[in-house]
N, C-alpha and C positions, 0 to 999 in steps of 0.2 A: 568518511561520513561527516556529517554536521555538527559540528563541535561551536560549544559558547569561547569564543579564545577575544580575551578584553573585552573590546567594545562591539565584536560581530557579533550579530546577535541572526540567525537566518532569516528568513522573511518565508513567508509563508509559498512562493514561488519556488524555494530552494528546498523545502519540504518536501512537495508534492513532484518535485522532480527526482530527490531522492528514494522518496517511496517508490515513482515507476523504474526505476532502474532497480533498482531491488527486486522488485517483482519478474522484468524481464529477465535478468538475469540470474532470479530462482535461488538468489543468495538471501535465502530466509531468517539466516543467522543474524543479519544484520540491519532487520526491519525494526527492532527495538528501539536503532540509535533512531528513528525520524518518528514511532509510532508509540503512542501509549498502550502498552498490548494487555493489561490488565484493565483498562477504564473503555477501552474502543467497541462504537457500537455502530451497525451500520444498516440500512434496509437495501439490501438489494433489488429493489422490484420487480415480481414476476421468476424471480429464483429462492429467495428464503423469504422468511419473515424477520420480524426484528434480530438481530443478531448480537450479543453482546460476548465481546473476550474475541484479541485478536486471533488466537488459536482458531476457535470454531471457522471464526469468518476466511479465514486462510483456508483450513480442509472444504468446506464451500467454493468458495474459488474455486480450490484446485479441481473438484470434482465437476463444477457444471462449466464450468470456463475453460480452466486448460486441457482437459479430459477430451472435451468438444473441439478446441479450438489449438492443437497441439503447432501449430505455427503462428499462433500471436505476436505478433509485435504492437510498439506503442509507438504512436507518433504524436507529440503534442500542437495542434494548431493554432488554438487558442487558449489562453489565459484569461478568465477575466478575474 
């Protein structure tokens, strides 16, 4: 995972790339090292309302997303 080691410091691109592969791979245990799971708040639109604490937002997920969409994958196209 993403580690401060000297002068690397990740870039926000290394982040969110972290995060989807975590997710994909349903390795939950290790969403901590890329997410602040105590301060994270996120709106879903059209599935929750404000959501704060990565927990909830996770069981969210898993329920209207993966639930629904049991063969997701992620493909990243762009970046901006």
């Amino acid at each position: 995972m993403l580690q401060h080691m000297g002068s690397f410091m990740p870039n926000s691109l290394d982040i969110y790339s972290s995060f989807q592969r975590c997710l994909q791979a349903q390795d939950y245990e290790h969403l901590g090292d890329v997410v602040d799971l105590q301060g994270y708040t996120e709106n879903c639109l059209g599935l929750t309302g404000w959501t704060t604490g990565f927990a909830v937002a996770l069981q969210n997920w898993a329920r209207n997303i993966l639930a629904a969409f049991s063969d997701l994958e992620f493909n990243t196209e762009d970046v901006i």
